[in-house]
N, C-alpha and C positions, 0 to 999 in steps of 0.2 A: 353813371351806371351804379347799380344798388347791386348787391354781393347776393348770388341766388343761393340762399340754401337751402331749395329742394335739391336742387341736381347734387348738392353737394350731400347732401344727409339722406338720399339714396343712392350715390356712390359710396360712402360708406356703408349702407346698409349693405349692399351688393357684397362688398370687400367682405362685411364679418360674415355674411351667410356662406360665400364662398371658403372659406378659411379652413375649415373641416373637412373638407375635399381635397383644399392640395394637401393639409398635412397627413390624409392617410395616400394619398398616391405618393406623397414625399419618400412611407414609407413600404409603400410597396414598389418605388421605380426606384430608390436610393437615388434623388435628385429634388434639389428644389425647385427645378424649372414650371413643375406646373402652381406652384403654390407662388411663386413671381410672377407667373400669366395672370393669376386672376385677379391682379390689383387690373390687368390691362383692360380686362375680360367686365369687371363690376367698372371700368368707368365707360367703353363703348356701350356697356345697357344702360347705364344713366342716360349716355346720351339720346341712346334711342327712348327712352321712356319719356324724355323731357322734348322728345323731337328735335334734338339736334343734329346737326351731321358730326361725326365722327372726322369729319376732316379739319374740325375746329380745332381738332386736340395739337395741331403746331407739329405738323410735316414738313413743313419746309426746310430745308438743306440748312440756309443760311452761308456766312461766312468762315472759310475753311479757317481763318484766325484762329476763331472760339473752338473749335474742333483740335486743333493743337492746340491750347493753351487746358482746356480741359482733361487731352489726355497727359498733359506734363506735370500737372497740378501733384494730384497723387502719385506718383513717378518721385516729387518733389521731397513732398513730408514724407512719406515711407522712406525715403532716404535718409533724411534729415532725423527721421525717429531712429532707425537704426543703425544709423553709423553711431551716433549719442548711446544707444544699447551697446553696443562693441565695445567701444570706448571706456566705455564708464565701469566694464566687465558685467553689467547686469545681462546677458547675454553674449553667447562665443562667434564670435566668425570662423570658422565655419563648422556644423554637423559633420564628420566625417563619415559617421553611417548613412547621411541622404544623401551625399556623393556617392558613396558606392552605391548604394542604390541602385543611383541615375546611372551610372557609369555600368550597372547590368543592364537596366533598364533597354538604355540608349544602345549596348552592345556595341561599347568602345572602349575595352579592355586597356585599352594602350596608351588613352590618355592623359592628359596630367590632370590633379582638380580642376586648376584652373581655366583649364579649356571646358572643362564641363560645366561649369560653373558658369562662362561665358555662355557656352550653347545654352543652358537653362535659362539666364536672362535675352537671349533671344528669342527660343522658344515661346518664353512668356507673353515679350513686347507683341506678338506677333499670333500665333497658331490660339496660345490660350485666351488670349484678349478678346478673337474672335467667335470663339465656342460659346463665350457666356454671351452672345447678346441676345440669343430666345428670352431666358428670362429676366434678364436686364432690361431690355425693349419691355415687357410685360410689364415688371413695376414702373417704370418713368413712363406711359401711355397714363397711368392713372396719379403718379403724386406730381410730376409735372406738367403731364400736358394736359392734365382736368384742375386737376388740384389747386395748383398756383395760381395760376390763370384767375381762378373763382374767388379764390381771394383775393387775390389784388383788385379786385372790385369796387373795394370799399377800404381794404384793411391799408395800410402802412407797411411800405416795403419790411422794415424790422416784425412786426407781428404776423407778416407773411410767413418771412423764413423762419422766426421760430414757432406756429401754427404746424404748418407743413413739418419743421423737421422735427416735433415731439410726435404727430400721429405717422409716421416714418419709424421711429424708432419702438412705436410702442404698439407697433404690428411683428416688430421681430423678437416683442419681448416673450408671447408663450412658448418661442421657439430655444427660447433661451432659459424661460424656467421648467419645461418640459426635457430638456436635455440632449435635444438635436446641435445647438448653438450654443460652446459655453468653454470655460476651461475649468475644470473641476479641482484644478490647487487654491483656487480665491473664494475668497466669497462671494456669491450670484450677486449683493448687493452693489458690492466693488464693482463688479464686471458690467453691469448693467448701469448704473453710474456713468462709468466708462465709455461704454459702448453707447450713449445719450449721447452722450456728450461730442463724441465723433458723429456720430449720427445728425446732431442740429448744426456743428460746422459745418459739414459734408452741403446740406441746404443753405448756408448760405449762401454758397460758391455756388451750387446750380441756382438759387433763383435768380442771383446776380446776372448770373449766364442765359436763364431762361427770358428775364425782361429786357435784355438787351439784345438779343437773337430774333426771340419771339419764336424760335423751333427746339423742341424737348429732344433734339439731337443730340446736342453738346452734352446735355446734363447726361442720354443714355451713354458716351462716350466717357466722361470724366468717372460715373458710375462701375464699368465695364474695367476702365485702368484702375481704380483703388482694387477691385475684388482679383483682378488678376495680375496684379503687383504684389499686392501684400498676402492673396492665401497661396499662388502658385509659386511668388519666390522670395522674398523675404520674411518672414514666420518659418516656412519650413526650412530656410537654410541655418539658422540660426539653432546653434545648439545651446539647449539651456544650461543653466545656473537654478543656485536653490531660489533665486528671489528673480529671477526673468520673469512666471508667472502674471507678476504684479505691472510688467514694464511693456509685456510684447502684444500684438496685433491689436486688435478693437478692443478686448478685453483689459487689455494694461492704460498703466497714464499717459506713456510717452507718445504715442500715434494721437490721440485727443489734444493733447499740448500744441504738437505742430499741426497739425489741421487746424486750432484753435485761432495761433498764430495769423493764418493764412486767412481763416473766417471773417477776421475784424477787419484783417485788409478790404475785402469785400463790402462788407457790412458797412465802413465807413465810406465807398466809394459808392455803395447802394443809397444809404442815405441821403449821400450828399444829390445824388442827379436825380431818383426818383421819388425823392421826399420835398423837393425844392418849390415854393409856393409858385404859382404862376404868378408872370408880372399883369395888373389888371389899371386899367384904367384909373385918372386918381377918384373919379367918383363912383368906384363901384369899391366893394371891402375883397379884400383879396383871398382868394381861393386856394386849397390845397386842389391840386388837378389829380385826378382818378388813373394812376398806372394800369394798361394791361398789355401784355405783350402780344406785340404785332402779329 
């Protein structure tokens, strides 16, 4: 199979004409739910434009494996990033003013942090994890279950995932230099650096997930756990320092580092099985075989 890039370069068209719509309902609903839909939104009319069905885009369940091992991933390095923050004092454990907060919030006067601190990381795992998948499902319907897919066509598992995850990253960048998305103690160039940076890990671990599945489940699961791990309860429990700025959430180095870590792991086990030349007959010259996911 040859790599179509019609479907693809009217999914993107789709994607940028859309993009001015969510970011003013963004701003008029205070949510980015609908501006994540319409990554989902411009790849189902590709497909209808191109006459395909919509049910190509990798529905299927799959193996409940990859579905925990996805949601554990980022669970994993957002750990790993900020116990390293704690530690090292670039950031404090704990904010004592988002405990009380929560501790009005939750209207459990009587408890210790610590319990609250526990119910917030249950919370998360669980009640928050679930809210974000409208527009979590939205984006993963178009970068992995159109996106990838069209790539691996033709491309190399390695030029997949870093393809997909630079136009990934560099659809959240006006949201970032416009000022919806940012932390304004760095400089946007730092932060966006940064936030690349995590952004093309983050795909290497879904494509991984996605060619071996063959359903854009897992990736919207693993997706779903980083954004409601790290903005529901690790960023905000963490009370700063003057130099935390540089260190914490997507914006800092230390989240990029361990996702980074976790990427190559990937990357080198993608390589190895869907870059692997097929065995061919000795009279014929041997073949790269054509990945797409099932």
């Amino acid at each position: 199979m040859t790599i179509s890039y019609r479907i693809i370069l009217i999914f993107l068209g789709l994607t940028a004409c859309l993009y001015p719509l969510g970011l003013w309902l963004l701003v008029r609903l205070q949510t980015a739910s609908p501006l994540m839909f319409s990554v989902g939104l411009a790849a189902i009319g590709a497909c209808l434009i191109c006459r395909r069905s919509p049910r190509s885009l990798g529905w299927g369940w799959g193996s409940w494996k990859y579905h925990w091992i996805s949601y554990l991933i980022p669970l994993a390095y957002c750990s790993i990033a900020y116990v390293a923050i704690w530690w090292l004092g670039l950031g404090n454990w704990y904010d004592q003013s988002f405990i009380d907060a929560l501790r009005s919030g939750y209207q459990v006067d009587n408890w210790t942090d610590g319990a609250i601190i526990a119910f917030r990381f249950a919370v998360t795992a669980t009640v928050s994890f679930a809210l974000i998948l409208p527009g979590v499902l939205g984006e993963e319907i178009g970068w992995r279950g159109l996106l990838v897919p069209e790539l691996s066509k033709s491309l190399s598992f390695s030029q997949v995932c870093l393809i997909s995850g630079i136009i990934w990253a560099v659809w959240h960048w006006p949201l970032m230099l416009l000022g919806f998305y940012k932390n304004p103690e760095v400089s946007i160039g730092y932060q966006m650096t940064c936030f690349s940076l995590c952004i093309v890990s983050m795909s290497v671990v879904m494509t991984y997930i996605r060619y071996q599945t063959g359903s854009l489940w897992p990736a919207v699961i693993l997706h779903m756990s980083h954004n409601a791990f790290l903005q529901k309860f690790f960023t905000p429990i963490t009370e700063s320092t003057s130099n935390s700025a540089w260190f914490v959430d997507e914006f800092g180095i230390a989240l990029p580092l361990m996702a980074g870590i976790i990427a190559v792991i990937f990357w080198r086990k993608g390589v190895q099985k869907f870059d692997r030349p097929k065995k061919q007959p000795d009279h014929t010259d041997r073949q790269i075989p054509q990945y797409s996911p099932r």
